[in-house]
C-alpha positions in Angstrom: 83.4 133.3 96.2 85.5 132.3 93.4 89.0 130.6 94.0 90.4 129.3 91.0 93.7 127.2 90.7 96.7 126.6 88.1 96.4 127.3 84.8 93.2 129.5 84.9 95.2 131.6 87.5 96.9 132.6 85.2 94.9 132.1 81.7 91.8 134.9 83.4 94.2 137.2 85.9 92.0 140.5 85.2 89.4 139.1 83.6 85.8 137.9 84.8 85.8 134.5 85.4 82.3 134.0 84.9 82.6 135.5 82.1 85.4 133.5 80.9 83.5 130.2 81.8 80.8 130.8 79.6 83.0 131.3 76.3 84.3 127.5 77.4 83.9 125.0 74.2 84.1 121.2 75.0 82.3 118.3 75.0 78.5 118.4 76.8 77.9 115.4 78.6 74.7 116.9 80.7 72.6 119.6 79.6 69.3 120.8 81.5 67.6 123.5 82.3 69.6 125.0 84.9 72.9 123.2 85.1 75.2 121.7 82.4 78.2 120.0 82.8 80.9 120.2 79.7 84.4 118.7 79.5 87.3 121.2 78.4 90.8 120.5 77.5 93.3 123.5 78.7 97.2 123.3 78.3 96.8 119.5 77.4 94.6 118.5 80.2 91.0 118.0 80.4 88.9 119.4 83.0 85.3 119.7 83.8 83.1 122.0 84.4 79.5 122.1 86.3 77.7 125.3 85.4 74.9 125.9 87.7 72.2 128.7 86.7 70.2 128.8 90.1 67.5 127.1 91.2 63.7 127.5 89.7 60.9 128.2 91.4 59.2 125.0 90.1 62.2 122.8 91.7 61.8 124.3 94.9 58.4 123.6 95.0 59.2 120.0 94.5 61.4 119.8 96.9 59.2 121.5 99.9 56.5 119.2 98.7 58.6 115.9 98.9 59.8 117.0 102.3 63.6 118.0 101.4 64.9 120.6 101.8 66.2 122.8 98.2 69.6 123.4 97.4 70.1 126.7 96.7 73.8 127.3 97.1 76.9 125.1 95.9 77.7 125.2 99.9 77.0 121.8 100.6 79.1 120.4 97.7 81.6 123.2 98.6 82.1 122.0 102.3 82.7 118.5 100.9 85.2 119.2 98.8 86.9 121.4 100.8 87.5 118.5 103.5 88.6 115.9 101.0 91.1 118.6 100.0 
């Protein structure tokens, strides 16, 4: 599911927003292997943005072994912003 808000409503109506996100130039404050998280400025505000590629096998396999269980879906960080909201 994608729900996007004012000014990208507007900025990417008919376009791919995936798409769009990944042309997105700003400054990198985390970049790993499967996720980075980059500040952007749009219309004179900044925004960020926490780009998640999946999950790896090997980080799964971590998890099961220390006993938690993997995240493979934003739907726990989903559900928690969507009742602070």
């Amino acid at each position: 599911m994608v729900e996007l808000k004012a000014p990208l409503t507007t900025l990417w109506r008919g376009k791919d927003a995936f798409e769009e996100v990944k042309t997105l130039q700003g400054e990198v404050f985390r970049e790993l292997e499967t996720r980075r998280t980059l500040r952007f400025e749009l219309d004179g505000k900044s925004y960020f943005l926490k780009w998640h590629k999946g999950t790896s096998l090997k980080e799964i396999v971590k998890n099961l072994i220390s006993l938690r269980m993997p995240v493979l879906g934003a739907d726990r960080r989903m559900a928690r912003h969507s009742s602070s909201t």
